[in-house]
N, CA and C atoms as an extended XYZ file, in Angstrom:
282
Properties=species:S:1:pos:R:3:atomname:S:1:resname:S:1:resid:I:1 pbc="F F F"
N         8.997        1.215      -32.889 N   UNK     1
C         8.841        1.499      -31.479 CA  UNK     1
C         7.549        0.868      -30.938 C   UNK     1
N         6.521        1.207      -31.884 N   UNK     2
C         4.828        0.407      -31.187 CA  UNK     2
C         5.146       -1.093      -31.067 C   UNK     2
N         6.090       -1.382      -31.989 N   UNK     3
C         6.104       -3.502      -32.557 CA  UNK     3
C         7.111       -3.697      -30.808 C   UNK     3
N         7.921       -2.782      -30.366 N   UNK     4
C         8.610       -2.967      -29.334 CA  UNK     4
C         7.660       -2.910      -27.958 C   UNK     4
N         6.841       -2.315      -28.228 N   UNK     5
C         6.345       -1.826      -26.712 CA  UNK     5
C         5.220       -3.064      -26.758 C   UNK     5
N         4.953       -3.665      -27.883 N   UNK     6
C         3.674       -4.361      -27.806 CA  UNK     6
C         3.906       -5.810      -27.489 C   UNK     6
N         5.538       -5.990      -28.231 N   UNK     7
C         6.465       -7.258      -27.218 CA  UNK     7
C         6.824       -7.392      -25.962 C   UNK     7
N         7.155       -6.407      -25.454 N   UNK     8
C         7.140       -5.748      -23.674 CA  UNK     8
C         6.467       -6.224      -23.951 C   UNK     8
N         4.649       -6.017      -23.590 N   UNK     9
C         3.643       -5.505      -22.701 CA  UNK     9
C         3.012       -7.290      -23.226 C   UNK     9
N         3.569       -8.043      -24.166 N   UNK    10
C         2.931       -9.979      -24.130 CA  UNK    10
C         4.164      -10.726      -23.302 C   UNK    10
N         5.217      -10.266      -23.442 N   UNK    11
C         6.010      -11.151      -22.576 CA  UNK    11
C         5.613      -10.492      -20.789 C   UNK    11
N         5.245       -9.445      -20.576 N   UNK    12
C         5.133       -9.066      -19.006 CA  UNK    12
C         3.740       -9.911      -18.777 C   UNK    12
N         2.862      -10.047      -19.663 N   UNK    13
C         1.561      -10.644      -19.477 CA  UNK    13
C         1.561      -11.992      -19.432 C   UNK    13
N         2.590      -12.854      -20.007 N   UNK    14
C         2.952      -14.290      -19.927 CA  UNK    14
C         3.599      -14.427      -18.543 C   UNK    14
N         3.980      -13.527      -18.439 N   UNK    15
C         5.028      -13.571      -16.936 CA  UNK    15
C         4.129      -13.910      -16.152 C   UNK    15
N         3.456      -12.510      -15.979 N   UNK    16
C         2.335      -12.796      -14.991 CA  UNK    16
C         1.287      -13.703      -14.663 C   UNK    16
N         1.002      -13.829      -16.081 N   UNK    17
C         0.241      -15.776      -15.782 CA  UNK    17
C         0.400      -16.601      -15.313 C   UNK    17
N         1.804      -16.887      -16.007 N   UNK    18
C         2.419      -17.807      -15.898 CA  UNK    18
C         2.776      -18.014      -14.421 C   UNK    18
N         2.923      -17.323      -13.556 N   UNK    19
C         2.981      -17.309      -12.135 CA  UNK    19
C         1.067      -17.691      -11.209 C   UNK    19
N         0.908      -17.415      -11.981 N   UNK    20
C        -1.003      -17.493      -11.234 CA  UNK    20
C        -0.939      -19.097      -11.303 C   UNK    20
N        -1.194      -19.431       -9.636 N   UNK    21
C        -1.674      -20.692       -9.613 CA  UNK    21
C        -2.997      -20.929       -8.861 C   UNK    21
N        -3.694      -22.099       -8.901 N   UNK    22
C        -4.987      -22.061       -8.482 CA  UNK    22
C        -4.923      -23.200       -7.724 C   UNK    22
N        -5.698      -22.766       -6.554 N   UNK    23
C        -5.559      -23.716       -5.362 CA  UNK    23
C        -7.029      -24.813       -5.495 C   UNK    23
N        -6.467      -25.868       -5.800 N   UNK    24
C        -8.334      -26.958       -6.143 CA  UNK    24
C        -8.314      -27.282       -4.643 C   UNK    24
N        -7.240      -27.312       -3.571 N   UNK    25
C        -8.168      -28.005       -2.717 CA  UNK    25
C        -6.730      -27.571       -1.411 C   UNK    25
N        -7.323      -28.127       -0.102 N   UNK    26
C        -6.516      -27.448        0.931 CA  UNK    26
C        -6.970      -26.892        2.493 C   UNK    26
N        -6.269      -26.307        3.412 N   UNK    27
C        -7.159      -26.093        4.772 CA  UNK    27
C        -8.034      -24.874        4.172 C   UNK    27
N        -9.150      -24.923        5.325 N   UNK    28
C       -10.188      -23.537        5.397 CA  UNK    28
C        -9.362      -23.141        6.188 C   UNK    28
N        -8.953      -21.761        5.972 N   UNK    29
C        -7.932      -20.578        6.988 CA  UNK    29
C        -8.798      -19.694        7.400 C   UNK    29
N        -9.681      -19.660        6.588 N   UNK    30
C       -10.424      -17.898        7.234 CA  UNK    30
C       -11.797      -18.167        6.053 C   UNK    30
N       -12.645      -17.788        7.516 N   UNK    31
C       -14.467      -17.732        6.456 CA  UNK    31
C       -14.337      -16.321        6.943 C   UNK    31
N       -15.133      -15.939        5.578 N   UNK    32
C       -15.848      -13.892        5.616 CA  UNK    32
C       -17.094      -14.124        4.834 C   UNK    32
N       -18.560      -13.615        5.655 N   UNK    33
C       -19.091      -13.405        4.708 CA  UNK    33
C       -19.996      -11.645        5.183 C   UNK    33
N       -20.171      -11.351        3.721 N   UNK    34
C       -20.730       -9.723        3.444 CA  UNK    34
C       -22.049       -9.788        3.242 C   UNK    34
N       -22.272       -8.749        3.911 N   UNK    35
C       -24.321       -9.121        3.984 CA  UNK    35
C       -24.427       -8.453        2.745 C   UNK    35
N       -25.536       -8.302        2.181 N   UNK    36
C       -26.445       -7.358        0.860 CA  UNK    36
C       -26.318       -6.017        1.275 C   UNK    36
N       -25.679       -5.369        0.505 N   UNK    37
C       -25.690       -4.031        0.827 CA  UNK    37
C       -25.575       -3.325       -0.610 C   UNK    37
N       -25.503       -1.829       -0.463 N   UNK    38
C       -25.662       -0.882       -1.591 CA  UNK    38
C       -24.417        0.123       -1.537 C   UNK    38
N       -23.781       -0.336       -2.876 N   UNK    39
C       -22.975        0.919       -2.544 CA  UNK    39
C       -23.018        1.949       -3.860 C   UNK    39
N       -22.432        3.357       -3.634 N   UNK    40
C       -22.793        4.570       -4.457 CA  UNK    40
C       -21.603        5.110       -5.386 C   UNK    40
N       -21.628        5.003       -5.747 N   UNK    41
C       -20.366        5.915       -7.216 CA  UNK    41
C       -20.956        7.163       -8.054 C   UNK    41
N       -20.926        8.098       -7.916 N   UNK    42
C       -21.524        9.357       -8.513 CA  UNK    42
C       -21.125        9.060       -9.987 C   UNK    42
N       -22.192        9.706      -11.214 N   UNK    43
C       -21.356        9.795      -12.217 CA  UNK    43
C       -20.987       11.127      -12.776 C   UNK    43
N       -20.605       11.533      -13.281 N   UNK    44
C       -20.188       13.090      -13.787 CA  UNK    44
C       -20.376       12.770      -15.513 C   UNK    44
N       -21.180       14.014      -15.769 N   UNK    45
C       -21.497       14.110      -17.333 CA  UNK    45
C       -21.633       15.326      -18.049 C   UNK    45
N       -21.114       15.665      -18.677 N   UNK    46
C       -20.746       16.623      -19.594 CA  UNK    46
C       -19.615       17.522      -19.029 C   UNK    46
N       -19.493       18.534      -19.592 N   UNK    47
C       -18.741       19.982      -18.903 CA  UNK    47
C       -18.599       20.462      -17.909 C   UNK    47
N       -19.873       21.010      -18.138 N   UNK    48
C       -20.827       21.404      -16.840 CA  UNK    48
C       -20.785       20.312      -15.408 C   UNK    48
N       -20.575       20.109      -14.313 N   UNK    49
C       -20.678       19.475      -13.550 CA  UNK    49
C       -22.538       18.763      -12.859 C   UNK    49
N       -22.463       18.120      -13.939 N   UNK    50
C       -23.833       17.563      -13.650 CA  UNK    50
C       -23.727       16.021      -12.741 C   UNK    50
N       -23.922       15.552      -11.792 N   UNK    51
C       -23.561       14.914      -10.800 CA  UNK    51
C       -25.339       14.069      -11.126 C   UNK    51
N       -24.764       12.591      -11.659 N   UNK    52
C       -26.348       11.760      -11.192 CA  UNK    52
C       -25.511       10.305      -10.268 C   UNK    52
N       -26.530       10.048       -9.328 N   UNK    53
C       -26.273        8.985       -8.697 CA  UNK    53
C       -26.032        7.790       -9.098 C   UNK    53
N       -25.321        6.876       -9.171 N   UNK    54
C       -25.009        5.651       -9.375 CA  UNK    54
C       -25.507        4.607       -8.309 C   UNK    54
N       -26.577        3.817       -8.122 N   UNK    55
C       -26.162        2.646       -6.665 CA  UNK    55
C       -25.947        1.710       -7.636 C   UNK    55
N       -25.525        0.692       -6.716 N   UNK    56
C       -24.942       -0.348       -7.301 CA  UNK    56
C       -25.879       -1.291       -5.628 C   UNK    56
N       -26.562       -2.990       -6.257 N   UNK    57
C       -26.754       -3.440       -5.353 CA  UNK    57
C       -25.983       -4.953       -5.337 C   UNK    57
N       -25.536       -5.148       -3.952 N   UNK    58
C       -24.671       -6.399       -3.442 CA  UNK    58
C       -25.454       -7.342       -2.907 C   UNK    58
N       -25.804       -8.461       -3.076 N   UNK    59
C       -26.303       -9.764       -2.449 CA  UNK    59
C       -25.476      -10.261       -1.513 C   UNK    59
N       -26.016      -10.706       -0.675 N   UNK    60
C       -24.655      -11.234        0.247 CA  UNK    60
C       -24.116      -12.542       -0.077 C   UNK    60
N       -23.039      -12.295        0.239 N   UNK    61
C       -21.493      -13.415       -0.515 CA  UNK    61
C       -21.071      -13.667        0.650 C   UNK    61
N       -20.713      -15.059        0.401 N   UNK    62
C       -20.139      -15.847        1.041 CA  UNK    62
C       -18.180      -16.610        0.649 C   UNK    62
N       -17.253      -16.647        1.733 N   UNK    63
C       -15.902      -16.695        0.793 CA  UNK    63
C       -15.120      -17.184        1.920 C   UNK    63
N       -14.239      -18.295        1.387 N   UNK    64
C       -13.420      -19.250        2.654 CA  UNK    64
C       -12.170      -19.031        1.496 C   UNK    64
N       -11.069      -18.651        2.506 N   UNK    65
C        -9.505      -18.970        2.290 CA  UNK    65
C        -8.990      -19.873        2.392 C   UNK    65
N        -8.489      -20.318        1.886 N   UNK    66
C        -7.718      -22.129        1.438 CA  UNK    66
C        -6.883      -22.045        0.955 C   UNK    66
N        -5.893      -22.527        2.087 N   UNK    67
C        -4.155      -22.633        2.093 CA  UNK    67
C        -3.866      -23.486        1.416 C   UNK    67
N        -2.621      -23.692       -0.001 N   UNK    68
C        -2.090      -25.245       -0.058 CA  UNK    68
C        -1.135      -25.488       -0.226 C   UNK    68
N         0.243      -25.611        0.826 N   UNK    69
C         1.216      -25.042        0.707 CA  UNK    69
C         1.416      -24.113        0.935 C   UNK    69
N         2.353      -22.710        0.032 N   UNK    70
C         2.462      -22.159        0.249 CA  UNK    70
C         1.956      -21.133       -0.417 C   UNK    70
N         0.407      -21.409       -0.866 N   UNK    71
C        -0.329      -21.046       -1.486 CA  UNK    71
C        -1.823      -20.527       -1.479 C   UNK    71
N        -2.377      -19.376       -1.270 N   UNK    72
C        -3.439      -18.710       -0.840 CA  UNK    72
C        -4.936      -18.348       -1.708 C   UNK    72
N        -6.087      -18.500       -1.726 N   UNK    73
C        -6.789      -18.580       -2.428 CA  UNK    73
C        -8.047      -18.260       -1.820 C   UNK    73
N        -8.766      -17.002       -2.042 N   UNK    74
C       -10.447      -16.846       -1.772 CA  UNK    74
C       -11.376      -17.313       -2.837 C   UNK    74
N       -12.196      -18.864       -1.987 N   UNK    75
C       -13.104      -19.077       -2.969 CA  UNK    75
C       -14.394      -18.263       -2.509 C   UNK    75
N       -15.188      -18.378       -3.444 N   UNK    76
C       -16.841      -17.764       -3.314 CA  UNK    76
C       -17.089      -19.078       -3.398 C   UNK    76
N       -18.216      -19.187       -2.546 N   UNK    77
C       -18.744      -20.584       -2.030 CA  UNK    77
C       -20.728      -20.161       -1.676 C   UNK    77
N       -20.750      -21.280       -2.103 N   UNK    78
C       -23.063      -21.038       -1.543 CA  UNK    78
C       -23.110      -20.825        0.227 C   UNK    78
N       -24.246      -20.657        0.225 N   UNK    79
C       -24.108      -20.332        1.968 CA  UNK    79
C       -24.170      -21.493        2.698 C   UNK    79
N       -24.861      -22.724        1.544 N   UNK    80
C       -24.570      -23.992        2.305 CA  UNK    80
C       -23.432      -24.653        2.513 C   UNK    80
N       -22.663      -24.466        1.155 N   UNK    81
C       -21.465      -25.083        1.818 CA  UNK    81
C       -20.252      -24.261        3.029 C   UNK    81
N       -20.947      -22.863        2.977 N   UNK    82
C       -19.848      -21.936        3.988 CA  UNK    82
C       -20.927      -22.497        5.717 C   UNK    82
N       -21.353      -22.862        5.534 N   UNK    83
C       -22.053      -23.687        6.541 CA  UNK    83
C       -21.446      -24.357        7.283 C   UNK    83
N       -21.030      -25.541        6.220 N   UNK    84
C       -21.202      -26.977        6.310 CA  UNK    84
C       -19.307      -27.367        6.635 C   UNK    84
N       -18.789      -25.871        6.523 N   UNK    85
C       -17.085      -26.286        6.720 CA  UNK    85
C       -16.707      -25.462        7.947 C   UNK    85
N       -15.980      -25.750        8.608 N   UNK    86
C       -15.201      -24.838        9.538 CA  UNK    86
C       -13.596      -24.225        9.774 C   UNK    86
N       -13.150      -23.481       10.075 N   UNK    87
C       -11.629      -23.549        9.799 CA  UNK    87
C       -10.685      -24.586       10.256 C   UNK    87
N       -10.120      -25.171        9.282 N   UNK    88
C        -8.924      -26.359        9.713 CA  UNK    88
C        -9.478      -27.258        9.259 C   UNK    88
N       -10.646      -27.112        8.190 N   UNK    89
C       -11.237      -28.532        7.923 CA  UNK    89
C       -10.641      -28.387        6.174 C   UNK    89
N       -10.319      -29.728        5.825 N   UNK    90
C       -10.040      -29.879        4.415 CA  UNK    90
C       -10.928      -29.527        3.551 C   UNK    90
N       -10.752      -29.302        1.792 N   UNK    91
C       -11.629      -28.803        1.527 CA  UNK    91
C       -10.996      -29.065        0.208 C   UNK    91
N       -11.534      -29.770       -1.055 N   UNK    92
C       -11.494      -29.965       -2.541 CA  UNK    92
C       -12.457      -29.192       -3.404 C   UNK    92
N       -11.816      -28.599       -4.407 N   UNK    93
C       -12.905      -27.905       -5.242 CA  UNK    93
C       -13.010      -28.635       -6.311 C   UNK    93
N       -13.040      -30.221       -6.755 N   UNK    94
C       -12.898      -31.076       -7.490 CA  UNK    94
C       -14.451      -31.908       -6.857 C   UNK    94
């Protein structure tokens, strides 16, 4: 039964790869970028409900969508090059 479930669970994982394609190049559709910020996740430890803070800190990121075909893709990009492109402009990650 484990030798069965463990064949499932490599052929569903080939599947799924096997479908992932990666876009090298294509239009800018959409720029987003996220300033530096902090965000919080509590952690919980032991039994007892003992609650300590988690932050977590974010740098700000920069990220352009690039169509190719019929095909969709958010790169992370430097702030110079999210600059230096605008939407509808071509764009190679080569």
């Amino acid at each position: 039964m484990k030798r069965i479930a463990i064949t499932i669970m490599v052929l569903v994982m080939l599947i799924v790869l096997t479908g992932c394609t990666s876009v090298n190049n294509g239009i800018v559709v959409e720029k987003s970028f996220t300033a530096a910020h902090r965000t919080y996740a509590p952690i919980i430890i032991g039994k007892a409900p003992h609650i300590i803070p988690r932050w977590h800190s974010h740098p700000d990121s920069w990220r352009i969508l690039v169509e190719n075909d019929a095909h969709r893709e958010w790169w992370d990009v430097t702030e110079e090059f999210y600059n230096s492109v605008d939407i509808g402009d071509y764009v190679d990650r080569r």
